[in-house]
C-alpha positions as CSV (number, residue, x, y, z in Angstrom):
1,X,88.5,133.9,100.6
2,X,88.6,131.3,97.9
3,X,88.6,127.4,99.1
4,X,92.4,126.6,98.8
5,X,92.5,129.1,101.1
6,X,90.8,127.4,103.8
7,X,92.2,123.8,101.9
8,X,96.2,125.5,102.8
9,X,95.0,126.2,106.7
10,X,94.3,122.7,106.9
11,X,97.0,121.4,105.9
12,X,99.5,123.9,108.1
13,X,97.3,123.3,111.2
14,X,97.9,119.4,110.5
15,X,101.9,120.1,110.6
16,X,101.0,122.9,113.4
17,X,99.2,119.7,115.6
18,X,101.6,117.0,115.0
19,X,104.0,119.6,116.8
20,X,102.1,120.2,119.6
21,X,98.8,118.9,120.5
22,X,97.4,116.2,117.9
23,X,93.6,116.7,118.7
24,X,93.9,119.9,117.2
25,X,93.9,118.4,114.2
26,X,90.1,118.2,114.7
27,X,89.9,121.8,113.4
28,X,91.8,120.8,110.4
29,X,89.2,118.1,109.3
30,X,86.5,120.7,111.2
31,X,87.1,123.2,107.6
32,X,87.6,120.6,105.6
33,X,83.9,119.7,106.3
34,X,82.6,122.7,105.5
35,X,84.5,123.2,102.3
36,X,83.3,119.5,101.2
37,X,79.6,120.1,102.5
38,X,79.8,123.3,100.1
39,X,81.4,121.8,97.1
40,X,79.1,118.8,97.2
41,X,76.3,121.4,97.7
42,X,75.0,118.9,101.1
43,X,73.2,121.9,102.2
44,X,70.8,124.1,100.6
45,X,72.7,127.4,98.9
46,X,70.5,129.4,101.2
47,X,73.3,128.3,104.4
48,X,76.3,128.6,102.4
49,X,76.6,132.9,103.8
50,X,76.2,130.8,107.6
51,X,79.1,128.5,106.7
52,X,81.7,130.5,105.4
53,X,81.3,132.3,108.7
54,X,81.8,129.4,110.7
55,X,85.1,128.7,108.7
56,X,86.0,132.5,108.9
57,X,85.4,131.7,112.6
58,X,87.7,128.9,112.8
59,X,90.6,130.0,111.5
60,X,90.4,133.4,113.1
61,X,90.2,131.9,116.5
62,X,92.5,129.0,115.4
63,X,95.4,131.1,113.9
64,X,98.2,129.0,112.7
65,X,101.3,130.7,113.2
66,X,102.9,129.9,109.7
67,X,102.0,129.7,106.0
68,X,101.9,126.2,104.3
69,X,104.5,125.8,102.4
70,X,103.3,124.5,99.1
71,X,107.0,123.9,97.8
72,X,107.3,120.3,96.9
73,X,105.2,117.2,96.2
74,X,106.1,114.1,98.4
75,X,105.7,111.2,95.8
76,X,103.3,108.4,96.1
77,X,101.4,110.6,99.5
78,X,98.0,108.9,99.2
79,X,99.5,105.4,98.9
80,X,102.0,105.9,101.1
81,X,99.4,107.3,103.6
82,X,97.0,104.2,103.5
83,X,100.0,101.7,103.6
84,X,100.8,103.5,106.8
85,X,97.1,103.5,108.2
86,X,96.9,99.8,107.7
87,X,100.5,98.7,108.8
88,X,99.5,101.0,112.2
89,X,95.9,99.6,112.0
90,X,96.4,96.0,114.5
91,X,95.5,98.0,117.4
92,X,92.6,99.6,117.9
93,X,93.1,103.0,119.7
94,X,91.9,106.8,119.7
95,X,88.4,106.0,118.4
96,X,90.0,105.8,114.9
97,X,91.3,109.4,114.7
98,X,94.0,107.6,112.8
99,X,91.4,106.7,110.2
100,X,89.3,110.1,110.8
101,X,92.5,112.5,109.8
102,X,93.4,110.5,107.1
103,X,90.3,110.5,105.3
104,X,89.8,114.3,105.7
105,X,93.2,115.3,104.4
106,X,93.4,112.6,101.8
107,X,90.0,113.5,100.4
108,X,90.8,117.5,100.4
109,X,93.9,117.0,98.4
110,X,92.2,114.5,95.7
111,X,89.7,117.8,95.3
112,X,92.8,120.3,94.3
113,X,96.2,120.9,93.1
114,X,97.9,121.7,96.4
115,X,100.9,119.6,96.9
116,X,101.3,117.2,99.4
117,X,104.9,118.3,101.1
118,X,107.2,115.8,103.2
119,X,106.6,118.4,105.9
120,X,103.0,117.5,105.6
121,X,103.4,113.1,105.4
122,X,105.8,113.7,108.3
123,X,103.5,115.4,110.4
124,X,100.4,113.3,109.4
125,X,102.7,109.9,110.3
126,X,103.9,111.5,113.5
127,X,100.0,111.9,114.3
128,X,99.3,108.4,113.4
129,X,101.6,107.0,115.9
130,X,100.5,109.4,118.4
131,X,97.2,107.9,118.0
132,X,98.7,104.6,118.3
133,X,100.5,105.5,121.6
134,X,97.4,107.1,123.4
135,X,95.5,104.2,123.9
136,X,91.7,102.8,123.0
137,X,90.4,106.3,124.6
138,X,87.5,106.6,127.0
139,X,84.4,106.1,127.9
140,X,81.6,107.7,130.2
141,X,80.2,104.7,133.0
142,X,78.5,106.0,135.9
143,X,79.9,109.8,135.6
144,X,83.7,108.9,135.1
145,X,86.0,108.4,132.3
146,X,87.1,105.3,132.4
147,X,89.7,103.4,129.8
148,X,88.3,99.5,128.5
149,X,90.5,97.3,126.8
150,X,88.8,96.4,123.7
151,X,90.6,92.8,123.9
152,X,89.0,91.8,127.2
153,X,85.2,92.7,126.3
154,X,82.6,90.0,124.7
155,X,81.7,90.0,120.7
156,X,78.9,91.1,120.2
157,X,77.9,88.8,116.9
158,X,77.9,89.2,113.5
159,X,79.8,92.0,111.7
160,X,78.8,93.2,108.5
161,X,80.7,94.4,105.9
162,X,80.9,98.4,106.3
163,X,78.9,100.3,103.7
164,X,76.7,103.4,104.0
165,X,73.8,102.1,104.7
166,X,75.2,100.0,107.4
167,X,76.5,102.8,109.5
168,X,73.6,104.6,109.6
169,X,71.5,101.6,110.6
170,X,74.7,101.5,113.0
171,X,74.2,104.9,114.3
172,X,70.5,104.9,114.5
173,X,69.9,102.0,116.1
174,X,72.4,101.5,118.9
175,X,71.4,102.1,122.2
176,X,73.2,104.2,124.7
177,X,72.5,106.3,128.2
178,X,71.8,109.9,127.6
179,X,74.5,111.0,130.0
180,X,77.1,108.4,128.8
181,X,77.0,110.0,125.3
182,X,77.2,113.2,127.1
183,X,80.3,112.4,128.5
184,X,82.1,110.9,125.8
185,X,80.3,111.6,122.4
186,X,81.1,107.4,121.1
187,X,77.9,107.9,118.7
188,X,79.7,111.2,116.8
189,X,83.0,108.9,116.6
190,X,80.8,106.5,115.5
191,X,79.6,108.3,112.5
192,X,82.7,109.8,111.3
193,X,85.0,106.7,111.8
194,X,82.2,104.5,110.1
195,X,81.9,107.6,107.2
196,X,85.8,108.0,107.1
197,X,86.2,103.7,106.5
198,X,83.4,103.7,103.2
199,X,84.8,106.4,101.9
200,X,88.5,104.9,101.4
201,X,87.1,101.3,101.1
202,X,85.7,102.5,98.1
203,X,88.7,105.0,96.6
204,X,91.5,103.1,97.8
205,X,90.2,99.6,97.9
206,X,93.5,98.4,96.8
207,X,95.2,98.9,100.1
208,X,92.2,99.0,102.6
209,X,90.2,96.0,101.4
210,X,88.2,95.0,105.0
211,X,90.8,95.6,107.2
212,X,89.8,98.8,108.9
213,X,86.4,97.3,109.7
214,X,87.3,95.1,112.6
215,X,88.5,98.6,114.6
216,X,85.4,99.9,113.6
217,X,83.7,96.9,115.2
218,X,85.9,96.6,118.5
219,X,84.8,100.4,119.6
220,X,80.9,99.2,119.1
221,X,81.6,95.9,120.9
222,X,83.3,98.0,123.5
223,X,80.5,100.3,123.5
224,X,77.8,97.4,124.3
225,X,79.6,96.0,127.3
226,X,80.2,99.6,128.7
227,X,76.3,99.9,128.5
228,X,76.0,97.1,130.6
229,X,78.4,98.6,133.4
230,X,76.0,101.9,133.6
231,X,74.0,101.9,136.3
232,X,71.6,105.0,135.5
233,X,70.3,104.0,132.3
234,X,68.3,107.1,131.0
235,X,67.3,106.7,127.2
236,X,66.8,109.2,124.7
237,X,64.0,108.0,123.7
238,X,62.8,109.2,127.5
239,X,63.6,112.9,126.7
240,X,62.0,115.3,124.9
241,X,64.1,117.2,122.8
242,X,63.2,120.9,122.6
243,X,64.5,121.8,119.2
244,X,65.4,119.9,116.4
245,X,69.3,120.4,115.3
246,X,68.8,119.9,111.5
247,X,71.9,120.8,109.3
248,X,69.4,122.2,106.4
249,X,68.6,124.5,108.4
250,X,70.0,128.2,109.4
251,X,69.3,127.5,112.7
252,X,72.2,124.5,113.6
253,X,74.7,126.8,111.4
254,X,73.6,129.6,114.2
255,X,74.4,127.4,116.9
256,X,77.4,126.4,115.6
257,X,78.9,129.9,115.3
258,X,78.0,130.1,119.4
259,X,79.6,126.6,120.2
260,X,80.9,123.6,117.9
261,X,81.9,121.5,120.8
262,X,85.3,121.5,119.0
263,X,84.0,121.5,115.5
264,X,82.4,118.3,115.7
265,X,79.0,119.7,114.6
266,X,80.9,120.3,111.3
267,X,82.1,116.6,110.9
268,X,79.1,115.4,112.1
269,X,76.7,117.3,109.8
270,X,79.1,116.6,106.9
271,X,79.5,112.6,107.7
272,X,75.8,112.4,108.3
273,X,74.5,114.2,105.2
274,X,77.2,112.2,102.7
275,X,76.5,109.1,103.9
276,X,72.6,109.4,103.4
277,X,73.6,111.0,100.1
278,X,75.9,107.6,99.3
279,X,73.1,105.6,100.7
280,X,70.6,107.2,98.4
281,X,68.2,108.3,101.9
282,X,66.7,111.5,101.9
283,X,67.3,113.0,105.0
284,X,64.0,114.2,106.6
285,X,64.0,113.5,110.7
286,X,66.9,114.2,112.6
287,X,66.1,113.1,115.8
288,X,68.0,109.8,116.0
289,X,70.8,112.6,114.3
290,X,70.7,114.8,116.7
291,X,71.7,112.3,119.6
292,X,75.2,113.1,118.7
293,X,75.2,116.4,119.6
């Protein structure tokens, strides 16, 4: 199958989500992923057999039950997205999903010649303010799930100005509880939120400017005072990891196939590798990667 194939399931399991159960939607910006990893060419040509069975995967397990109906172009959809994104961005909720979808979907489209329908901006604002509605999301302290207000923790200093480089010195260098991220998975959200913000700073700087940074920066402020509310505080710098999970290799792709944990090795391998791309780093170790996961 051709990539606006898998560019089409996207967008119908977007409308398909909105309907029912928004964090499907992760599947959605799950094959979007892929198809961007293999257009980019993130990944060596000897994975892209492994890949297009992961995306076969996903949307044979993830059927949508209609078609997208590529029938007519809503007017203005990128600009009207982003003026939505930042009119719903003064509260910071749902570990930037808002941010995360809109990125994926907005990017796919600026690859192709699908249309984006009124169906589809309907569904995608729909999600937005489901987002809004749900709340800052949780966190993992001392085995439970517990929700933080963002407003009521301590700032945590200065805040630079989001680029690549600083959100992979972001994701490498903060600190958190092996079981916490277990639980919760804040260093993934990290990654793709942080990856999702560069990306439309730098194509739709117009509307964005800095103002998606300071959500970006609440969830890591949150993040450090949840840390100090854990009170079994295994590092994993303490563990020994048994196998490295490297993207360029066949072997994560193998995994995948067995279990994505809801296709966020797909962002995650696709966030990590463009960013060190935009940052001009050669990935070479993946241990500080492979905390995500």
């Amino acid at each position: 199958m051709d990539i606006d194939f898998y560019r089409k399931w996207a967008c119908q399991q977007m409308i398909e989500s909105s309907q029912s159960n928004v964090w499907e939607g992760h599947w959605a910006c799950a094959v979007i992923a892929l198809t961007e990893l293999l257009e980019e060419k993130l990944v060596p040509a000897k994975l892209e057999d492994l890949i297009h069975n992961n995306l076969d995967k996903i949307v044979e397990e993830h059927a949508n039950e209609q078609q997208y109906r590529a029938n007519k172009q809503y007017e203005g959809f990128p600009a009207q997205m982003m003026r939505l994104l930042v009119q719903k961005n003064h509260t910071y909720h749902a570990l930037g999903h808002d941010v995360i979808y809109t990125f994926y979907l907005l990017s796919m489209l600026s690859r192709s010649a699908i249309p984006a329908t009124p169906e589809l901006f309907d569904a995608m604002g729909k999600m937005i303010r489901g987002f809004v509605a749900s709340g800052p999301g949780y966190v993992t302290v001392n085995g439970e799930n517990i929700v933080i207000d963002p407003d009521g923790v301590p700032y945590t200093g200065v805040k630079l100005q989001l680029t690549p480089e600083a959100v992979l010195d972001l994701l490498h260098h903060f600190q958190r509880p092996l079981q916490m991220e277990k639980g919760d998975m804040q260093l993934g959200h990290i990654l793709t939120h942080g990856h999702a913000i560069v990306e439309m700073k730098e194509v739709y700087r117009h509307y964005v400017h800095d103002h998606l940074d300071p959500g970006f920066y609440a969830r890591i402020d949150l993040l450090a005072y949840a840390n100090t509310l854990e009170e079994n505080r295994v590092t994993f710098d303490s563990m020994v990891m048994e196998t490295e999970l490297n993207p360029l290799e066949p072997s994560y792709w193998e995994q995948a196939l067995v279990e994505s944990r809801h296709g966020h090795y797909y962002k995650y391998a696709y966030s990590y590798l463009r960013l060190c791309r935009m940052a001009g780093r050669a990935p070479s170790d993946f241990r500080l990667f492979q905390r995500i996961l």
